[in-house]
N, C-alpha and C positions, 0 to 999 in steps of 0.2 A: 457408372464410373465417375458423370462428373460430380452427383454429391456425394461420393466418400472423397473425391479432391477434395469440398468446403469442408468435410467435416476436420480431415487432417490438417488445413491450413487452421481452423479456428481450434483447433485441440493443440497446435505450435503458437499462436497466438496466448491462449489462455495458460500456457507454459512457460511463456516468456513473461509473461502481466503477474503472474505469482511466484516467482525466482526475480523479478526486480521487487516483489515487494518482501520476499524473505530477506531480500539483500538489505535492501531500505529497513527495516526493521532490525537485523542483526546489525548494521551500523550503526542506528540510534542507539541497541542496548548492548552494544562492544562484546558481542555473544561469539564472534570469531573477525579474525582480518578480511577483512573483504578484498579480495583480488580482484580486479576492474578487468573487463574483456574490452581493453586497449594493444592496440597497433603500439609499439613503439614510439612514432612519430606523434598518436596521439596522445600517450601517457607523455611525452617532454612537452606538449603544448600544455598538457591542462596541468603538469607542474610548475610550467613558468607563471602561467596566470594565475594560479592559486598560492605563488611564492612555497613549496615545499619540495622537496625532496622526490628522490622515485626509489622507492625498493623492489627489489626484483626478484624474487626465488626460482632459483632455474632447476630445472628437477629431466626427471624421467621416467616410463610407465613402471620400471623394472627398481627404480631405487628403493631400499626398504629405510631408508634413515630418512627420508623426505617422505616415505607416506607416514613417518612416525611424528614428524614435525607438522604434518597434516592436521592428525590426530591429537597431537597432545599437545604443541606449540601453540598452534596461530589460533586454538580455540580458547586460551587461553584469555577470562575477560579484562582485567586490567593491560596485557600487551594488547590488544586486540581495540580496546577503546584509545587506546594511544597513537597508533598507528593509520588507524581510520581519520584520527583526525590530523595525523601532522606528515602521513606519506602519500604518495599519491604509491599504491600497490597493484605489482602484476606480476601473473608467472609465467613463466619462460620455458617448455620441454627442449631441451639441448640436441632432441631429434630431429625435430622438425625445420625445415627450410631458412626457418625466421630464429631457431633457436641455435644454428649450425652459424648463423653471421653473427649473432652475439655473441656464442662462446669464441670464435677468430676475434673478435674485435677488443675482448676484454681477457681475453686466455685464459680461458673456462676448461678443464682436463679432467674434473670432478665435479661430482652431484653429490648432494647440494653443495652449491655456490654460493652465498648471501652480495648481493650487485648493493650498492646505493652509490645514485648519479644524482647530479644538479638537471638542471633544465634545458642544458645543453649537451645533455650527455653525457659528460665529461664523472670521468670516475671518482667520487669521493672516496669511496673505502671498499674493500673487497673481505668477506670473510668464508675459508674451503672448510665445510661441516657442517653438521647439524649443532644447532642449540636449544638450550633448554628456555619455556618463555621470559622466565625475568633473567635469565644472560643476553636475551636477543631486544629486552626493553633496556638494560643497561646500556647494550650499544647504540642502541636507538636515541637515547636520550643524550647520550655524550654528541651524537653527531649532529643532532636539533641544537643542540649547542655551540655547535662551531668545533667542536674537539678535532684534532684531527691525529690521525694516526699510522707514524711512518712505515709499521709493520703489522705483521697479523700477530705477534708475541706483544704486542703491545695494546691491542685489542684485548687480548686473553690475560695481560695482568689486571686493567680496569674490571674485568667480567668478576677477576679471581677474588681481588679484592672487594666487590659489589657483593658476589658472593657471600664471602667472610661476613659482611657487614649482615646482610637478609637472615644469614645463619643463627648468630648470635641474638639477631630481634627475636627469631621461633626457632629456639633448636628441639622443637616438636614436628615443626611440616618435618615429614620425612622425604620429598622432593629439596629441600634443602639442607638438610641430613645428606642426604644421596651425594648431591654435587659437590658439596664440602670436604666429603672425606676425600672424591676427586682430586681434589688440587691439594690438598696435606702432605708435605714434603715425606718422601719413605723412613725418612731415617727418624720424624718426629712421627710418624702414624703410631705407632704402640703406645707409648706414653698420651696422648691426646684421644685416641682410642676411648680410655678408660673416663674421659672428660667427658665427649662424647655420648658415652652409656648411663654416666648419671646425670647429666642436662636432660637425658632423653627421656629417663624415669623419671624426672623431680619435674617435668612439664607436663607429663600424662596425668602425672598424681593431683597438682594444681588445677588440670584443666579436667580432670573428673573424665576424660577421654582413652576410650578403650575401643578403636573401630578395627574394621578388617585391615585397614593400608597397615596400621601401627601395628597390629599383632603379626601380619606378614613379613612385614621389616624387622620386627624385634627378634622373630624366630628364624630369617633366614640370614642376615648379616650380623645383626649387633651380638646375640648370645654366642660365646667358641667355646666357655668351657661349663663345669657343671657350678665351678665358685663365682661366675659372673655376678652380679650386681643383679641385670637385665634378667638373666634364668630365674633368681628367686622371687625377683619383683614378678615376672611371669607365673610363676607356679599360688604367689600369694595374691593373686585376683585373676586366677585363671575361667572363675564364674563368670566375671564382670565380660569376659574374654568372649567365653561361648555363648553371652548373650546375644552376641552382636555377629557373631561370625559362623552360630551353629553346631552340631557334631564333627563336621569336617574338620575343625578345629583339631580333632586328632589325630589324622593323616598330615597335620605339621608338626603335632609333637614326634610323633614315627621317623618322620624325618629328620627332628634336629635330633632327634634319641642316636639316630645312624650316623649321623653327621659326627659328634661327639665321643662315638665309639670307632668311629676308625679314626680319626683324630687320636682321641688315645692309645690304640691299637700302633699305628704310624711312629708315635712318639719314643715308644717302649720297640719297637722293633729298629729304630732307627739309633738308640742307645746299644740295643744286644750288638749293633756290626763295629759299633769304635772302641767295644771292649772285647778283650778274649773270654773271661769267665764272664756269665749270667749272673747276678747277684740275687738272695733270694728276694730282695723289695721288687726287684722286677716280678719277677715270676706271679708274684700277691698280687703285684698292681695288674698285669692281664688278666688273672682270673679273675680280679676284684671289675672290672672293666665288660667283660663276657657276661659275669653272673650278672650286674646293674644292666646291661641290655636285653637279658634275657627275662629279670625279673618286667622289667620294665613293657618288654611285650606283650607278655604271659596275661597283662593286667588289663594293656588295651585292646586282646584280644574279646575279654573276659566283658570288656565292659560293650564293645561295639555288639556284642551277642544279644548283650542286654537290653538294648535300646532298639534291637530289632532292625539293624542295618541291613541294607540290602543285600551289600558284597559286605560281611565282619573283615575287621581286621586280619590277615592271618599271623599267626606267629609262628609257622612252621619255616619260613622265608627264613628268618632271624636264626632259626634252627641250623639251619643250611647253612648260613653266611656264617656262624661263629663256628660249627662243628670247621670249616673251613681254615678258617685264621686263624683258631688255634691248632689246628691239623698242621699248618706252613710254619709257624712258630716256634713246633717243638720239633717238628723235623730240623730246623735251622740251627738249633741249639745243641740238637743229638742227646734229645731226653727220648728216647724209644717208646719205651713202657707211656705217655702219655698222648707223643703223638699215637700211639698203636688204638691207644682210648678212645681218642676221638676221629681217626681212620675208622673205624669200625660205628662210630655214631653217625657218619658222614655217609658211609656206604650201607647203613644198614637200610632193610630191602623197603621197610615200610614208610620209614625218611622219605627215601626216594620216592615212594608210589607215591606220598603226599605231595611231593612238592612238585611231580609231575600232573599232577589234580587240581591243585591249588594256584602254583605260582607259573606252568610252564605250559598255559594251557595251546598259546599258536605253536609251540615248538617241545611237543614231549623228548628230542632227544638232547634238550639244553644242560638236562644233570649229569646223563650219560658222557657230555661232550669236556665236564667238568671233570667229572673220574676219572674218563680217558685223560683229558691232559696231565691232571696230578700225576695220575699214575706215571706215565712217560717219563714225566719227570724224576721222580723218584728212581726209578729205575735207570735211568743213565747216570747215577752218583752212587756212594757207596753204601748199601743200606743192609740192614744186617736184617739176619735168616727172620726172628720178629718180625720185621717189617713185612718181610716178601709173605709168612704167613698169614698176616692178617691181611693185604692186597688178595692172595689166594681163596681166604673166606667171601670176602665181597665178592668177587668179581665170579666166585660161585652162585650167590644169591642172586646177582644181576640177569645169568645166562638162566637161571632154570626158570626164570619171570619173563623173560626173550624179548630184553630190551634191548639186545643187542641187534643192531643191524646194515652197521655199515663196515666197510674196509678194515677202514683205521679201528675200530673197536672190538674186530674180532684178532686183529694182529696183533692189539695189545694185550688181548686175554690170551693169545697164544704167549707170547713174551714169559709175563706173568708165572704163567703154568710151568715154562720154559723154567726159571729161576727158582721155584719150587720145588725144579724136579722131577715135576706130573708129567711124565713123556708123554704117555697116551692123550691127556687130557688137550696139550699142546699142541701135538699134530691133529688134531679133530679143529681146533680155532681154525689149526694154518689152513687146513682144508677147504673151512667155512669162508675163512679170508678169501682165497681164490676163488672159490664159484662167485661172490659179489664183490669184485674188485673193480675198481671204478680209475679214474685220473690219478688218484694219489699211490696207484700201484709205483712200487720201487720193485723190479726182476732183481739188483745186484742184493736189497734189503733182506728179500722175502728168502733167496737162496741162503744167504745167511745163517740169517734162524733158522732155515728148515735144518741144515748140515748140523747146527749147533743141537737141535732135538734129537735129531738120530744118533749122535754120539751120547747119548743119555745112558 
């Protein structure tokens, strides 16, 4: 018993003698901020002696913007060698005992906090947030200087305009990309936007840099349509691209391919509702929109195949999703004959089996749960005999494959049958409906339909 005591006192020992020397070390080479494990009382003496400042970050186990400031702030080396040498630094959990009289004392209500005191405590500047490291060097360096600041909006214009200034020396970092377009006034974002995208391309080009950060940033914020600047600059050194980031590389194109289709999708549907008649340039432009997302899949299915991926691409997903939106589309418009088209591509049986294979693997009743709801839907509006017959075809192919299985989808296939006509067929769902009826049973629903099938 008593040497595992020495062994655990010289294994605390040797624990402590190499965390002061990682600390001593990360100091020297400003590898992150070094937070001192000081008392209060001794972080205001060894600031008064050492003439500098005390910064404080007051945090919590549970805060997700302080572990992120953690992370990506204070490890930052330029803030991090600056700090070390002109703060005396400590942190503060606002839980604990010691962190419960600081937040009374300086009215702390929020995590993170950012505290800087003199040597007697006394509060120089207070900022409620997280920051990014060179906003949090900005304000660092203003308060080394005696700056002083009568508000936190007055912190944040120095930061903004600090900003501004870092942005236009690299409007390639995309961490200062990122922050800039933060503070761009809403009404100038679009116009400056387009500034933006070609500073961002005409710096990549120059700097001969094509890494993961920049092709992530390029294809999830900067590209919105297919005429971008960014999109063709992408597509014309998309080699240079997968050098450096791999085949994964196109499960981002996948992405901005969807992003951009319902983008377009959105735009044309959001035109059909402030006009009465469809014009035919709309109608071109949806289908023009579906076919480019579709071809577009068709190819990075084609190719993930190729290359021996583990999980290929699917393009059956894409199937599903467009058979969809344009199913919603032309129902909206009251073109029958094409939604009826692609109702019957949506519901047809082996769609579905795929993309219950494919895309629905924790949850096979997620296509069924899509049917049932269209269908609902369509059904409570005015839909003509068409329609109800092609709903009657599917939701035939669904039941003889016996996908169905809950409540609500066998009452809808009653329904269905119901508006069709099929008495027989109706009363055999309602039937099925009651033996597995669950919570979402309705008695005044269910009598309903049934009274409405028997008068058939």
């Amino acid at each position: 018993m008593k040497s595992k005591l020495i062994y655990i006192l010289l294994f605390i020992c040797i624990s402590f003698s190499v965390l002061a020397q990682d600390n001593s070390l990360n100091l020297k080479q400003g590898k992150r901020i070094l937070f001192e494990y000081l008392s209060f009382e001794e972080a205001k003496d060894k600031a008064k002696k050492e003439n500098k400042l005390i910064f404080i970050d007051t945090y919590t186990n549970w805060c997700k913007p302080c572990k992120e400031m953690d992370k990506f702030t204070f490890t930052d080396s330029t803030l991090s060698a600056y700090f070390n040498n002109n703060f005396v630094n400590i942190k503060i959990n606002t839980e604990t005992e010691k962190g419960k009289k600081i937040s009374k004392d300086y009215q702390i209500s929020v995590v993170p906090t950012l505290l800087f005191l003199d040597g007697e405590g006394n509060l120089i500047s207070k900022y409620v947030g997280a920051l990014a490291a060179y906003e949090l060097l900005i304000y660092g360096q203003a308060l080394k200087k005696g700056k002083v600041f009568s508000s936190e909006s007055e912190v944040n214009q120095l930061i903004h305009k600090g900003a501004k200034q870092k942005y236009f020396e690299n409007p390639c970092n995309v961490d200062l990309v990122i922050t800039y377009l933060g503070i761009i006034p809403e009404d100038e974002l679009q116009k400056e936007m387009i500034l933006i995208k070609d500073r961002f391309v005409e710096c990549m080009q120059e700097k001969n840099e094509y890494s993961k950060q920049q092709v992530e940033f390029l294809l999830e914020r900067l590209i919105q349509t297919r005429n971008d600047k960014t999109y063709n600059f992408y597509l014309d050194h998309i080699d240079k691209f997968e050098e450096n980031y791999g085949d994964s590389i196109m499960a981002y194109e996948n992405y901005m391919e969807e992003i951009l289709f319902f983008n377009a999708i959105d735009k044309i549907i959001s035109h059909t509702k402030e006009i009465k008649n469809i014009s035919e340039e709309d109608m071109t432009n949806f289908e023009k929109a579906i076919s480019k997302y579709e071809l577009f899949s068709e190819k990075l299915e084609l190719l993930s195949k190729e290359r021996s991926f583990e999980r290929p691409i699917s393009h059956s997903f894409v199937t599903f999703i467009t058979n969809r939106e344009a199913m919603n589309f032309y129902f909206q418009i009251n073109e029958s004959a094409k939604f009826g088209k692609y109702l019957l591509k949506y519901g047809q049986i082996d769609n579905l089996q795929k993309n219950i294979e494919e895309n629905f693997r924790n949850d096979s009743q997620m296509p069924i749960y899509f049917l049932n709801d269209n269908t609902s839907k369509y059904l409570k509006m005015e839909v003509q005999e068409e329609v109800i017959s092609y709903l009657s075809t599917i939701w035939k192919q669904v039941l003889e494959k016996e996908y169905l299985a809950s409540y609500s989808d066998y009452f809808t296939a009653a329904k269905v049958f119901f508006h069709n006509k099929e008495k027989q067929k109706a009363q055999k769902m309602l039937e099925k409906a009651f033996e597995v009826k669950d919570e979402t049973f309705d008695e005044r629903q269910y009598k309903a339909l049934e009274t409405q099938i028997n008068q058939l």
